[in-house]
N, C-alpha and C positions, 0 to 999 in steps of 0.2 A: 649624672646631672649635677652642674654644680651649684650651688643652695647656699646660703646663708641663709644661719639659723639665729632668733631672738627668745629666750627664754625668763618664762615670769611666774612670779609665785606670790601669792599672799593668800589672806585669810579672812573669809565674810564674815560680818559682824551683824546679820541681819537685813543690812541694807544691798544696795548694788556697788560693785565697783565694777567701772571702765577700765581697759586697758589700749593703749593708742596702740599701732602699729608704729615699729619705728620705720617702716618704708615706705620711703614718699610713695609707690604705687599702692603701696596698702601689701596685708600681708598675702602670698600666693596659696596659704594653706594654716590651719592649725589643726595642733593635740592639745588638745585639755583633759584635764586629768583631776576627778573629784577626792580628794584626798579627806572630808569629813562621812562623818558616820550618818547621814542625811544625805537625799537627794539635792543636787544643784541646778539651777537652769543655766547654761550660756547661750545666750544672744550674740550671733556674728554672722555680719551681713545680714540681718535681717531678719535669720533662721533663727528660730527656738529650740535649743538641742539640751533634754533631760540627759543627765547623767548622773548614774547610780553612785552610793556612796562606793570607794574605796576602785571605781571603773574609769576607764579611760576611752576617747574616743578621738577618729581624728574628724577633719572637718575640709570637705576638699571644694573651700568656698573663698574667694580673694575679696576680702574686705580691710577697710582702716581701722576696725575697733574688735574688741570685747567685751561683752558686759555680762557679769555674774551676779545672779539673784538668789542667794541661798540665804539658807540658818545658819550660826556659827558652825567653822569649817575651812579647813584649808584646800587650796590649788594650786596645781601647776597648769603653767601655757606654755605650748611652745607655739611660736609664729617662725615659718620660713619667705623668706623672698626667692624665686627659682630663677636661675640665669638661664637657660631654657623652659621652653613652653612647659606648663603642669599637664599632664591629658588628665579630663576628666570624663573619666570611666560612666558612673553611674550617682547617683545620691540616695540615700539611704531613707528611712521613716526612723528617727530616731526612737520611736517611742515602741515599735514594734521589729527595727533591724532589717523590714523589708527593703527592696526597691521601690525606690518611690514611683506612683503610677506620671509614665510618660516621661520618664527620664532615660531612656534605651532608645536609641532612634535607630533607624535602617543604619547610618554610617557604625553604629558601636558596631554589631555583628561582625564577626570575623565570616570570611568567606567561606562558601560551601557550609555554612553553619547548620542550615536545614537540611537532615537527610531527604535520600530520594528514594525515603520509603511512605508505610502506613503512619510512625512516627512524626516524620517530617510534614506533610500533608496533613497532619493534624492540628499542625500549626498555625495553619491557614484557615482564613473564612468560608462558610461550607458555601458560599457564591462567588468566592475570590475568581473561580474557574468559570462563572456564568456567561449567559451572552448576552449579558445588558452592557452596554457603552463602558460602563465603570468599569467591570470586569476584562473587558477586549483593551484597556488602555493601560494592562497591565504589560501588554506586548508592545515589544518596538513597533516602531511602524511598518509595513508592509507585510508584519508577520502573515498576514492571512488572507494575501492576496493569493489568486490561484493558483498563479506559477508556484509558488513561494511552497503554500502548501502540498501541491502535485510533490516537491521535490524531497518533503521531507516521507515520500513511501519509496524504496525499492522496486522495482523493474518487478511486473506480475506479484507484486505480497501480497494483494488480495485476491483471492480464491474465487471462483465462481461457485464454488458451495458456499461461501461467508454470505451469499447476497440472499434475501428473501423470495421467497416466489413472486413475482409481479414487479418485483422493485426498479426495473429498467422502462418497464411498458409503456410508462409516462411518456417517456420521449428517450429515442436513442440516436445514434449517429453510427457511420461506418466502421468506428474503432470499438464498438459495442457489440455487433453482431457477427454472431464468430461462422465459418464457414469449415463445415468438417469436410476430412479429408476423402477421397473415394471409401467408398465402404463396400463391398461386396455380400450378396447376403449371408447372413449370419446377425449375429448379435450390434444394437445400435452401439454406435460412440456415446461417450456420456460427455453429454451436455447440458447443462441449467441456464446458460443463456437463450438469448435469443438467439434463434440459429439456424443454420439453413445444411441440413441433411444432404449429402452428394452422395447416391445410393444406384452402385452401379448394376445394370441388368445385361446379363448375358446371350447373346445369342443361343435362341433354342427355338422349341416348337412354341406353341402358345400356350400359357402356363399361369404359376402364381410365382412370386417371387416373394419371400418372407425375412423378416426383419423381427428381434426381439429386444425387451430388455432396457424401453426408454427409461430414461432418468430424467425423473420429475414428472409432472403434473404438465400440459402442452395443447394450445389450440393451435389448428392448424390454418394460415393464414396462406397459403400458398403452395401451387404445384406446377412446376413442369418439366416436361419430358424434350432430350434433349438426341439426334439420331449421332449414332458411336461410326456405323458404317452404313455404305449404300444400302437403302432397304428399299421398302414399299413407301408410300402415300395414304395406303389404306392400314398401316400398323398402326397401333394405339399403345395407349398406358395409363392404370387409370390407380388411384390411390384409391384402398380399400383399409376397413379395420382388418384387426388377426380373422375375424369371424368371416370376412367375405364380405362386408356392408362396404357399399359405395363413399366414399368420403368427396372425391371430387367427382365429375362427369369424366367422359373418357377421353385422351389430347390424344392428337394423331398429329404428329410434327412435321411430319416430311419424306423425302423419298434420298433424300441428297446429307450428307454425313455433316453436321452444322448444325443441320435444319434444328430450331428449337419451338415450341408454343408453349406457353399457359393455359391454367385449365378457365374455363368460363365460369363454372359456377364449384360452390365449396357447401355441402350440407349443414346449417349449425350445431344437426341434431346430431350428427356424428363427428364435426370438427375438433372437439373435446378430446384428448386423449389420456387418461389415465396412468401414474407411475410404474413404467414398469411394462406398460403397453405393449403390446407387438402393432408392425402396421404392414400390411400388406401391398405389392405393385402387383397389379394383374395385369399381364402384356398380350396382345392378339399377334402374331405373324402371319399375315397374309403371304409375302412372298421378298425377296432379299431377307437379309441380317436384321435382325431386331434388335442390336447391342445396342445400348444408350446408358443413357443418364441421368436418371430421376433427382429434380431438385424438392425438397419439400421445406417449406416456410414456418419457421415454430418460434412461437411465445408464450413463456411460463406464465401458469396463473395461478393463481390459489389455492 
């Protein structure tokens, strides 16, 4: 930086003495420096700056004067004029060497300055992060439009165990209701969404066909049976609990490989299924193939 410096010294008598800046813009900076065994006050630009006997301070304020208010007592000044801009960092509280409140603004911070820790966030108002208007205007615009937001999760990061029981019920759409895949009996797939069980049944005599091992809590909102191969008119398939208790009435689909129905009626008192549940298809074979396709309709509750 190149500076031109003015330098002044003399000695209070009690009263004040002035000293001008010799630069026509006034000076860009001074050091005063209290060289008596008493405190001094200098006034420059306006500021009131205590300086201890025998201490020195600088003063990073561009005015045209100085004026010194002590008890007998010598000083020195120095005033510079800066041929480049001064940056002015901060101002100080002469009396206590703080910063003075509101002299730091968003620009002084050097970047990255807040970590992006518990540290850093502590820095912060405990509503800076809120959802009231003031809070949301701390984001650019469109931060939190849907797309915007969708974009900032990864492909499946949230878990279908992350979500509460019932959290979906509200209201879903087809990218919400998951569709498992054939399952043959044995043990259920684990699913917490809403979801729709494809639980395939075998061609046999007529029987029970058993399923264990739900996951989650599950009302049963839907059944039907769907024919695998040619069979009867008079086959059926009817969802039951593990115990044998009727859950829907019995569907009888068809005779022709397609053929599919729903069931008519759903018990409430046994629709309920408990975590961990088993659930039963009880199938009739009159005559053809009985293989098919039980679908069953479920939503997590509480």
């Amino acid at each position: 930086m190149n500076s031109n410096i003015k330098y002044f010294s003399g000695t209070c008598d009690g009263g004040a003495d002035t000293l001008t800046s010799p630069f026509p813009q006034g000076a860009a900076g001074w050091f005063v420096k209290n060289d008596g065994t008493v405190d001094q006050t200098f006034t420059i630009g306006g500021q009131a700056i205590v300086v201890k006997a025998g201490e020195g301070i600088p003063v990073q304020v561009k005015a045209r004067s100085a004026t010194i208010n002590g008890a007998s007592g010598g000083y020195r000044i120095f005033a510079y004029e800066a041929a480049d801009a001064v940056p002015k960092v901060w101002q100080t509280d002469t009396a206590t060497g703080d910063i003075t409140d509101g002299s730091v603004t968003t620009a002084k911070l050097a970047d990255s300055a807040l970590s992006a820790d518990a540290t850093g966030r502590a820095k912060m108002a405990a509503s800076f992060f809120g959802l009231v208007a003031a809070s949301i205007a701390h984001f650019v615009d469109g931060f939190w439009t849907a797309a915007a937001v969708a974009a900032k999760f990864a492909a499946n990061s949230i878990a279908a165990t992350k979500l509460e029981a019932g959290a979906a019920a509200a209201g879903i759409d087809g990218g919400d209701l998951k569709f498992t895949a054939a399952t043959a009996v044995g043990a259920l797939p684990a699913a917490t969404l809403p979801v729709v069980l494809n639980l395939e049944v075998a061609d046999a005599a007529s029987g029970n066909n058993d399923w264990t091992g739900l996951v989650g809590k599950h009302e049963v909102i839907g059944f039907e049976a769907q024919v695998g191969a040619a069979g009867d008119a008079g086959n059926s398939y009817q969802l039951q609990t593990a115990g044998g208790v009727a859950i829907t009435d019995a569907v009888a689909p068809g005779a022709n490989a397609g053929d599919f129905k729903r069931c008519a009626k759903i018990d409430p008192a046994q629709a309920t299924l408990a975590n961990a549940a088993g659930i039963r298809i009880a199938h009739i074979r009159t005559a053809g193939s009985s293989a098919g396709r039980c679908r069953v309709w479920l939503v997590p509750v509480a």
